[in-house]
PDB file of N, CA, C and O in Angstrom, chain B, residues numbered from 101:
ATOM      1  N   UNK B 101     -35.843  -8.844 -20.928  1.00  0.00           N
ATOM      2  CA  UNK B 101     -34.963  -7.970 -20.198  1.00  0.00           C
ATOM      3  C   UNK B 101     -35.706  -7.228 -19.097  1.00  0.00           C
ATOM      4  O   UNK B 101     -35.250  -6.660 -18.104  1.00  0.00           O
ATOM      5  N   UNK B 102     -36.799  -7.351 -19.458  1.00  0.00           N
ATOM      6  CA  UNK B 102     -37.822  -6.148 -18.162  1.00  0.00           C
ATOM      7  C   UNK B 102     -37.970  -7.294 -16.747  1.00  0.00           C
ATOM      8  O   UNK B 102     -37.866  -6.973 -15.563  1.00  0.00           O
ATOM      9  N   UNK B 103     -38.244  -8.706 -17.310  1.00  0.00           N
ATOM     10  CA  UNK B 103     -38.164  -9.540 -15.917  1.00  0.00           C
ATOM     11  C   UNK B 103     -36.931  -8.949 -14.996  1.00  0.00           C
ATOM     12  O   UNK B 103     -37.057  -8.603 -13.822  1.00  0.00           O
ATOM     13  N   UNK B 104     -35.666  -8.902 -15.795  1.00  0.00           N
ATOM     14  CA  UNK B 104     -34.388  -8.816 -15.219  1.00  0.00           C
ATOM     15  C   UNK B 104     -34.592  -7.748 -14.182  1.00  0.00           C
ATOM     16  O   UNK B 104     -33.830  -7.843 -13.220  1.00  0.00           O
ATOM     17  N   UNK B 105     -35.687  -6.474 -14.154  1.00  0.00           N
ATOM     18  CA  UNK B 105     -35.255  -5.110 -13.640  1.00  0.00           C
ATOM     19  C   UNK B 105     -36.140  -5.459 -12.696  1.00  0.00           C
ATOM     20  O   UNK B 105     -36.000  -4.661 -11.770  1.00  0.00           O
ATOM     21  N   UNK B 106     -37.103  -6.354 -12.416  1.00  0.00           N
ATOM     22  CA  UNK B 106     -38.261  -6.581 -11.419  1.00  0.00           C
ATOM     23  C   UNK B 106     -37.493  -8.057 -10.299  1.00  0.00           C
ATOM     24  O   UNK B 106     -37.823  -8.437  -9.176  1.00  0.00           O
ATOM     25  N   UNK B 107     -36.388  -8.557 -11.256  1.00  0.00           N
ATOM     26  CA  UNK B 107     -35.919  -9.145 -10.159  1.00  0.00           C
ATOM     27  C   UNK B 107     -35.047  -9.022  -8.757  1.00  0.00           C
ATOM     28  O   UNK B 107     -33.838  -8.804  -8.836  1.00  0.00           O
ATOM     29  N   UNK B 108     -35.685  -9.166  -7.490  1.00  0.00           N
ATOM     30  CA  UNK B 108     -34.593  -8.439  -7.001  1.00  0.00           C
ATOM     31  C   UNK B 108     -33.313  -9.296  -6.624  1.00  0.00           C
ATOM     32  O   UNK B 108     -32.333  -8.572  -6.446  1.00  0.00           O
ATOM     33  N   UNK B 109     -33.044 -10.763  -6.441  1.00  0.00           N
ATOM     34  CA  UNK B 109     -32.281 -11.014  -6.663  1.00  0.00           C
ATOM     35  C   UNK B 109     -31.101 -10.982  -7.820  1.00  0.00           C
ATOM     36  O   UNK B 109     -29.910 -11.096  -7.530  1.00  0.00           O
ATOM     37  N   UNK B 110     -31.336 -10.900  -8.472  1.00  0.00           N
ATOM     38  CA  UNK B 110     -30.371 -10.693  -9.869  1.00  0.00           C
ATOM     39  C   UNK B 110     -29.929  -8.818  -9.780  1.00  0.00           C
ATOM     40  O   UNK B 110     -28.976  -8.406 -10.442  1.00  0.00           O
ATOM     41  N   UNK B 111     -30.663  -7.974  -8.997  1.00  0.00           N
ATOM     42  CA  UNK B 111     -30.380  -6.391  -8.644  1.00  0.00           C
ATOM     43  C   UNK B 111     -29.385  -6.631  -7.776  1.00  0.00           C
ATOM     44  O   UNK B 111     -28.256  -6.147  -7.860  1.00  0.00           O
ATOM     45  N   UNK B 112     -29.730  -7.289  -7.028  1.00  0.00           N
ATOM     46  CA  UNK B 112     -28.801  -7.433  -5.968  1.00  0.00           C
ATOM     47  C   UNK B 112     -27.428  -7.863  -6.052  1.00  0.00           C
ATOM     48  O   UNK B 112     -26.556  -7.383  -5.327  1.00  0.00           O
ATOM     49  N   UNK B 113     -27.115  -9.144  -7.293  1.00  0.00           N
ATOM     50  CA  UNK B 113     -26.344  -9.442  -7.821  1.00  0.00           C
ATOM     51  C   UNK B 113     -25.191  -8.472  -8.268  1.00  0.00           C
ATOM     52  O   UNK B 113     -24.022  -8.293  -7.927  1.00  0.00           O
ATOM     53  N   UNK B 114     -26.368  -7.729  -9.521  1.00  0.00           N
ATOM     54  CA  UNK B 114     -25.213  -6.997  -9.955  1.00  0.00           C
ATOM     55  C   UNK B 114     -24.734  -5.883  -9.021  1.00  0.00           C
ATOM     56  O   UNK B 114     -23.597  -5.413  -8.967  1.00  0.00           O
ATOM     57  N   UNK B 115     -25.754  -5.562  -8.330  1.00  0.00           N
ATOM     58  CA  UNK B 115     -25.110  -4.886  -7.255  1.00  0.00           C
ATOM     59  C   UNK B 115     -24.105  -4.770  -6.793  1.00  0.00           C
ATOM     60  O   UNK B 115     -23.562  -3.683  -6.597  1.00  0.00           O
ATOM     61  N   UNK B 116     -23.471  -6.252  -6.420  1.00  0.00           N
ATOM     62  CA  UNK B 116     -22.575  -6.727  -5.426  1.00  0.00           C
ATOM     63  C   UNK B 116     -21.522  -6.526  -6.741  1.00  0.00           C
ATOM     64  O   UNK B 116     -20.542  -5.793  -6.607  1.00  0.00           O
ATOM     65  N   UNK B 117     -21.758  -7.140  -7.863  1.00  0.00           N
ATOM     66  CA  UNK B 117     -20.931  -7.289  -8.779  1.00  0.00           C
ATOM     67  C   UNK B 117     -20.109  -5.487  -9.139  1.00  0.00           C
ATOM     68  O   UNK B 117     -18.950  -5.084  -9.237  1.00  0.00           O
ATOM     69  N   UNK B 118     -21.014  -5.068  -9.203  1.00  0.00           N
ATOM     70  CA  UNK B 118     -20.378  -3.475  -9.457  1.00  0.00           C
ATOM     71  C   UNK B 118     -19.995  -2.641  -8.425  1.00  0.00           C
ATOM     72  O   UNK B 118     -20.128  -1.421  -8.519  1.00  0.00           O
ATOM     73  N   UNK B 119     -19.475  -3.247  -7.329  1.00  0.00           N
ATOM     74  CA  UNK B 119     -19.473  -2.537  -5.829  1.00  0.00           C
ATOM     75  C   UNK B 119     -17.756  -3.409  -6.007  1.00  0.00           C
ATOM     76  O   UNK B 119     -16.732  -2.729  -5.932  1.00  0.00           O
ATOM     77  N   UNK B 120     -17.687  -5.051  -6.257  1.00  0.00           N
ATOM     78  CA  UNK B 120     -16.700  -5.204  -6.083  1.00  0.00           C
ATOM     79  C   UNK B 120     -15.476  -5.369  -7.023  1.00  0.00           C
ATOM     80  O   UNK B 120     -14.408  -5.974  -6.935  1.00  0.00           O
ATOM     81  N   UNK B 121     -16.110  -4.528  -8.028  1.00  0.00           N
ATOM     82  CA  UNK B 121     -14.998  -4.085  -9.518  1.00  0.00           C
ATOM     83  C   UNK B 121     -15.179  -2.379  -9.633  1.00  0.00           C
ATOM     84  O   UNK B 121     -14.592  -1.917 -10.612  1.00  0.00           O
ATOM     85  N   UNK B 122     -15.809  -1.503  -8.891  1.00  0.00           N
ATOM     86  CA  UNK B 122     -15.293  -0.532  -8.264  1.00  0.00           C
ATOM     87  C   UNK B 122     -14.047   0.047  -8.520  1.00  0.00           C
ATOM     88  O   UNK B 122     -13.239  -0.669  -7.929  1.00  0.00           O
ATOM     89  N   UNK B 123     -13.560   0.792  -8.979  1.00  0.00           N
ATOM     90  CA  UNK B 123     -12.187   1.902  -8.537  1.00  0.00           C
ATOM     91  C   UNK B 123     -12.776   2.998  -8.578  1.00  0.00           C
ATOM     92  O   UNK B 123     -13.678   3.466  -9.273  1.00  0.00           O
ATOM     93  N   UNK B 124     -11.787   3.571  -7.245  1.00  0.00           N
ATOM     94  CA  UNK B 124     -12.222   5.560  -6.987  1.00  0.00           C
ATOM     95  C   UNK B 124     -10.964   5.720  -7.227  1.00  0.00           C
ATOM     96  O   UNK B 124     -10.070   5.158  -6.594  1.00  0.00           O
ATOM     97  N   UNK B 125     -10.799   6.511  -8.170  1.00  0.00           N
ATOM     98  CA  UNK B 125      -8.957   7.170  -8.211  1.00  0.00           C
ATOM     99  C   UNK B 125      -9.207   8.325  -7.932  1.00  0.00           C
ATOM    100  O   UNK B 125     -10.096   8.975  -8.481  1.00  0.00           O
ATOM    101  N   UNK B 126      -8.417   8.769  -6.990  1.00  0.00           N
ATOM    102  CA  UNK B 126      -7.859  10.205  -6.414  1.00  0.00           C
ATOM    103  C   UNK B 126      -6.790  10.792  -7.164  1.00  0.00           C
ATOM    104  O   UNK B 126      -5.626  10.515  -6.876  1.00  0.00           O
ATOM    105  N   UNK B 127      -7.093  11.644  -8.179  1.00  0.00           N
ATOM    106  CA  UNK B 127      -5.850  12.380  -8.965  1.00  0.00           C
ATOM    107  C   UNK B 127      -5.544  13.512  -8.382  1.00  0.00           C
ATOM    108  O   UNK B 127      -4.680  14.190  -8.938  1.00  0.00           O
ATOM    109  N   UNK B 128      -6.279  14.121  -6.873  1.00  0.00           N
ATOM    110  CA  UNK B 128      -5.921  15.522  -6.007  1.00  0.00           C
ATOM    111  C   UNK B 128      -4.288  15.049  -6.139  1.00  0.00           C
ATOM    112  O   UNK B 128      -3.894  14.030  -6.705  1.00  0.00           O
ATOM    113  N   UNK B 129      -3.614  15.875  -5.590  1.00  0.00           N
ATOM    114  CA  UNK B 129      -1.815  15.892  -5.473  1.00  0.00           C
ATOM    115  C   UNK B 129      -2.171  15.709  -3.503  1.00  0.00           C
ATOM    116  O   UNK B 129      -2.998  16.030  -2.649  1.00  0.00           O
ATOM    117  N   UNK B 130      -1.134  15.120  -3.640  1.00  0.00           N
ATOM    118  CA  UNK B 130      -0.981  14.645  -2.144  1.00  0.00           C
ATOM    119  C   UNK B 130       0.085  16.028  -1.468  1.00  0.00           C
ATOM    120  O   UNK B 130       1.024  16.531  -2.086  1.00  0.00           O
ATOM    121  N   UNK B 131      -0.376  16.426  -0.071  1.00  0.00           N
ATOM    122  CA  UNK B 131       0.446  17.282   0.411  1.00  0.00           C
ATOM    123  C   UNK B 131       0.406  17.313   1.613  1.00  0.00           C
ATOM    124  O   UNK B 131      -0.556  17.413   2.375  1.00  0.00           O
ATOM    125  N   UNK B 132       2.267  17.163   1.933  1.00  0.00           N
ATOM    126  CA  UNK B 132       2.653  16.863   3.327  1.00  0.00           C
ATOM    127  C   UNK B 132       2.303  18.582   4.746  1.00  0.00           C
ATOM    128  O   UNK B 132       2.825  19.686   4.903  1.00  0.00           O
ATOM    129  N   UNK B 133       1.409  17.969   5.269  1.00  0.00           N
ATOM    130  CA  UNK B 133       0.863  19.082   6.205  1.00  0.00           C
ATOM    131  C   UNK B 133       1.693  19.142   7.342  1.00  0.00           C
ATOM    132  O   UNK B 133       1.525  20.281   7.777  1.00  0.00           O
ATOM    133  N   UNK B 134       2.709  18.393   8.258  1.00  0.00           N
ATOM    134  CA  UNK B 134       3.129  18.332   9.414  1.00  0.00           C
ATOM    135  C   UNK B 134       3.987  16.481   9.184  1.00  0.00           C
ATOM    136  O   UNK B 134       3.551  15.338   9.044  1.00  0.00           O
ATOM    137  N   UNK B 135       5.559  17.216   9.272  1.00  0.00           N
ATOM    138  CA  UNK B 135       6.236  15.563   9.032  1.00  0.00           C
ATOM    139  C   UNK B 135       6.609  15.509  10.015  1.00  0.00           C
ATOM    140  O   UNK B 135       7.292  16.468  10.374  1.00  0.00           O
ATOM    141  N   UNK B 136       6.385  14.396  10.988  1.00  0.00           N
ATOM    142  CA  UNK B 136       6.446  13.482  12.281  1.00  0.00           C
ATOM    143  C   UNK B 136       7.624  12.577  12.083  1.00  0.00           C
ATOM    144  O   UNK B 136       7.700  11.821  13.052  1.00  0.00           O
ATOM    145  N   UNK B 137       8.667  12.338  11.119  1.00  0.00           N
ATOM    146  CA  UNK B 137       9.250  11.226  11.447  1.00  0.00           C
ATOM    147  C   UNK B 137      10.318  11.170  12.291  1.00  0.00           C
ATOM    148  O   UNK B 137      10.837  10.214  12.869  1.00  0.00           O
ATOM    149  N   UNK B 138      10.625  12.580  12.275  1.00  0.00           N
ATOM    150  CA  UNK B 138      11.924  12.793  13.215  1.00  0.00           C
ATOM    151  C   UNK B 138      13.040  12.299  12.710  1.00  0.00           C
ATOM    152  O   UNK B 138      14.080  12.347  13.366  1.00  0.00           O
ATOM    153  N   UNK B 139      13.002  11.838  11.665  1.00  0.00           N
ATOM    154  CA  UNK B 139      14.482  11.170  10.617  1.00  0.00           C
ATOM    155  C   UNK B 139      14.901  12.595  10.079  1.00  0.00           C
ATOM    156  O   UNK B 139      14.170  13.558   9.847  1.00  0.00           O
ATOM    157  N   UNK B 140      16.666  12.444   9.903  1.00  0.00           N
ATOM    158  CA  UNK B 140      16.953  13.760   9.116  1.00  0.00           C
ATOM    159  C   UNK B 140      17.682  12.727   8.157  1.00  0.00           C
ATOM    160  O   UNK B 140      17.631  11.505   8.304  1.00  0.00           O
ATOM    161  N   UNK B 141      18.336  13.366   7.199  1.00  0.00           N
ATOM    162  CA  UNK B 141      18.650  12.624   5.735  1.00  0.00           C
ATOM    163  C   UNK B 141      20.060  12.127   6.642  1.00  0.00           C
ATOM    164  O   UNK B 141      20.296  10.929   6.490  1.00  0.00           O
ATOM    165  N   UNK B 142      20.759  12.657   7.303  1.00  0.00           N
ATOM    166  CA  UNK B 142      21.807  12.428   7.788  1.00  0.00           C
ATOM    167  C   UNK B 142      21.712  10.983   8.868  1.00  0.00           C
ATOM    168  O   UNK B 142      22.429   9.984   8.822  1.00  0.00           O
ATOM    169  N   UNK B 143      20.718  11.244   9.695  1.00  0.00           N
ATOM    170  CA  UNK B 143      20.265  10.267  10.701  1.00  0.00           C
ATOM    171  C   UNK B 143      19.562   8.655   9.710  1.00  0.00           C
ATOM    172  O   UNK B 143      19.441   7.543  10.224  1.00  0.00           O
ATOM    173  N   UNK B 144      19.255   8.963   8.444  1.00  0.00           N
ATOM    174  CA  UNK B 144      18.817   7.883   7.617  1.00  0.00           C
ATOM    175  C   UNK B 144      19.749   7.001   7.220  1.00  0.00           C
ATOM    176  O   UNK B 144      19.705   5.777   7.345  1.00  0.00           O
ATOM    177  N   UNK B 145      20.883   7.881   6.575  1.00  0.00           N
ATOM    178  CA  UNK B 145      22.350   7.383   6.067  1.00  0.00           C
ATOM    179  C   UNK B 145      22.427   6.772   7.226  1.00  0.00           C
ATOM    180  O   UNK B 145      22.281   5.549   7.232  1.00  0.00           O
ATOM    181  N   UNK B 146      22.617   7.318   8.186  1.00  0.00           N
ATOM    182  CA  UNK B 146      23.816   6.520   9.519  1.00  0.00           C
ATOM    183  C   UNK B 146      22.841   5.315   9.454  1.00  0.00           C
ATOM    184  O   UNK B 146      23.555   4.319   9.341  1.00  0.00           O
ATOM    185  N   UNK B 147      21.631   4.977   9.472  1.00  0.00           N
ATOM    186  CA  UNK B 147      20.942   4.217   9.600  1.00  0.00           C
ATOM    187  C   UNK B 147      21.195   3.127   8.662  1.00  0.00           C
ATOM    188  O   UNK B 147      21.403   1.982   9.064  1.00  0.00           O
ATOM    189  N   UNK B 148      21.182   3.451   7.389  1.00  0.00           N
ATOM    190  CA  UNK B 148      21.632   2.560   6.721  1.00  0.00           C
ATOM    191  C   UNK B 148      23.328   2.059   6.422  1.00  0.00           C
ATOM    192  O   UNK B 148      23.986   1.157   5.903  1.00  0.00           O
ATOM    193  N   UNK B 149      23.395   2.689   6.781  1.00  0.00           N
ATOM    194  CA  UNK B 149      25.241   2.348   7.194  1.00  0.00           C
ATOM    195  C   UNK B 149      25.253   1.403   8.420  1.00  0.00           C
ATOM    196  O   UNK B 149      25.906   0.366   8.301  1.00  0.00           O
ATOM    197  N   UNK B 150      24.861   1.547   9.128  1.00  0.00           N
ATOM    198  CA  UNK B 150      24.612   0.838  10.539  1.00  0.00           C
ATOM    199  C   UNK B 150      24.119  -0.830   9.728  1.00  0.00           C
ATOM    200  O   UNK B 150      24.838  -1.828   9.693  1.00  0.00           O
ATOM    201  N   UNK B 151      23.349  -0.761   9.411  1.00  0.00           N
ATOM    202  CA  UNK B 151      22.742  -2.007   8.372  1.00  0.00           C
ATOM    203  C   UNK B 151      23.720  -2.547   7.483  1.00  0.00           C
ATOM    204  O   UNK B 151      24.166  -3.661   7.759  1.00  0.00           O
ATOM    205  N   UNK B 152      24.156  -1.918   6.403  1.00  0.00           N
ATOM    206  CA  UNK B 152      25.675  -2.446   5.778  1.00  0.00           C
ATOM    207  C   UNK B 152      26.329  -2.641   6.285  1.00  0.00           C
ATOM    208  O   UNK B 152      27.078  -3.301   5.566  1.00  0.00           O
ATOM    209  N   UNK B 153      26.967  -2.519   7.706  1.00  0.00           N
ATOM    210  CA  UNK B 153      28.306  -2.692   7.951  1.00  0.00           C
ATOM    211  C   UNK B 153      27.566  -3.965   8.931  1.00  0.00           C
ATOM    212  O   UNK B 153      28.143  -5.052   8.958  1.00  0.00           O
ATOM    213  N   UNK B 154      26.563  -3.820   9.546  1.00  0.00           N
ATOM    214  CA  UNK B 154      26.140  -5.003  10.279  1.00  0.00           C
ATOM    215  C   UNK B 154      26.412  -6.628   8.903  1.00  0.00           C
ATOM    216  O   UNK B 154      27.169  -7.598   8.902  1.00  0.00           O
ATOM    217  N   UNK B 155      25.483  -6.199   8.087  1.00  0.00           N
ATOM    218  CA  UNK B 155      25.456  -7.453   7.254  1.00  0.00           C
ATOM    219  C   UNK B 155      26.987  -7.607   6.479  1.00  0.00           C
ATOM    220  O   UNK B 155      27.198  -8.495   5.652  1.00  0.00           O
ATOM    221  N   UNK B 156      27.915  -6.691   6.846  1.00  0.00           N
ATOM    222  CA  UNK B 156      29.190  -7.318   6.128  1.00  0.00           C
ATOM    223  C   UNK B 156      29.772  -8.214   7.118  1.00  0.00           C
ATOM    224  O   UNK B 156      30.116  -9.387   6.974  1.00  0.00           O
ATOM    225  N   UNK B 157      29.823  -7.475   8.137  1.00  0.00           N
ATOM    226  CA  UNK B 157      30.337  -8.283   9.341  1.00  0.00           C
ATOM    227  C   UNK B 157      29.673  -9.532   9.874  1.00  0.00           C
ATOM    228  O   UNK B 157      30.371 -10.478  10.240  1.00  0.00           O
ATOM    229  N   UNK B 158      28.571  -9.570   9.925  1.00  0.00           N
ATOM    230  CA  UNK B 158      27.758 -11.204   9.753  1.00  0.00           C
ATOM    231  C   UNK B 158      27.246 -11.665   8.448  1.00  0.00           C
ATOM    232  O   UNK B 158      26.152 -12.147   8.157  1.00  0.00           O
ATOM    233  N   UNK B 159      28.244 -11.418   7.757  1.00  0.00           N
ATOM    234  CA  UNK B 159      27.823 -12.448   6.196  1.00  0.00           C
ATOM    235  C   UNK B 159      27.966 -13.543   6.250  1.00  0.00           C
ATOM    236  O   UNK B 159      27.437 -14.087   5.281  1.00  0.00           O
ATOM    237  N   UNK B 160      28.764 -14.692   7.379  1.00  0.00           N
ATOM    238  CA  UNK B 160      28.541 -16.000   7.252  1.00  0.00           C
ATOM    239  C   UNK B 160      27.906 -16.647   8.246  1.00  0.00           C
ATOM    240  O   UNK B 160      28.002 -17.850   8.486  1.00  0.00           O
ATOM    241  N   UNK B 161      27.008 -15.550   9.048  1.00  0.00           N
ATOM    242  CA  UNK B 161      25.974 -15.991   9.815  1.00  0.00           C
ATOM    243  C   UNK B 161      24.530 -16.075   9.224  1.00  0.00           C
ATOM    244  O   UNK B 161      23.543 -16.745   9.525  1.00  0.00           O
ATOM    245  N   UNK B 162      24.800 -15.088   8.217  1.00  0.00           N
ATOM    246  CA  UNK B 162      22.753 -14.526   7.483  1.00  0.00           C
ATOM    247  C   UNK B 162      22.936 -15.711   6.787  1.00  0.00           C
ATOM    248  O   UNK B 162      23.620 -15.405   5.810  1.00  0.00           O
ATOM    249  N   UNK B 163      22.758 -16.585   6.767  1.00  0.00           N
ATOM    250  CA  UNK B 163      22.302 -17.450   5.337  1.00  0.00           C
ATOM    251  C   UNK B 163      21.553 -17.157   4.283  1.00  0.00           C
ATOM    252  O   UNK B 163      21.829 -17.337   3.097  1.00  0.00           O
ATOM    253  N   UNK B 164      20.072 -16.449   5.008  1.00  0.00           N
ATOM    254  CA  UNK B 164      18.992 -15.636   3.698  1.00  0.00           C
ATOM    255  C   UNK B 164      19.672 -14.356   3.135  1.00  0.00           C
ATOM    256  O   UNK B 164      18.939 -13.695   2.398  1.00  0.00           O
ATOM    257  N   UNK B 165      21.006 -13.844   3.347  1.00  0.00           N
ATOM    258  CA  UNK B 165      21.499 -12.984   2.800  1.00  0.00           C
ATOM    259  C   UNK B 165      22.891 -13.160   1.972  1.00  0.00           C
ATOM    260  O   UNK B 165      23.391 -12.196   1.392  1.00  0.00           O
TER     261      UNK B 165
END
């Protein structure tokens, strides 16, 4: 086992090996500082209404739908 610690290829190995099985979990709480979307809940609806009534009215044009 002491060869193993003088080798540097096989260091290097596990190196790579423990770099790419890695996780960092962030359990901080996420918090919104400044919201940019310019959507209001009202302007979302219409949005998606705009979308439903589109795909009712071309339902025998969408084929993937």
């Amino acid at each position: 086992m002491i060869y193993a610690i003088h080798n540097p290829k096989l260091r290097e190995l596990l190196e790579s090996l423990r770099k790419d099985s890695e996780q960092i979990i962030d359990e901080s709480a996420d918090e919104l500082i400044h919201e940019q979307s310019g959507y209001t809940t009202e302007k979302a609806e219409g949005l998606i209404k705009n979308c439903q009534q589109f795909i009712n009215d071309h339902q025998n044009e969408l084929d993937a739908i």
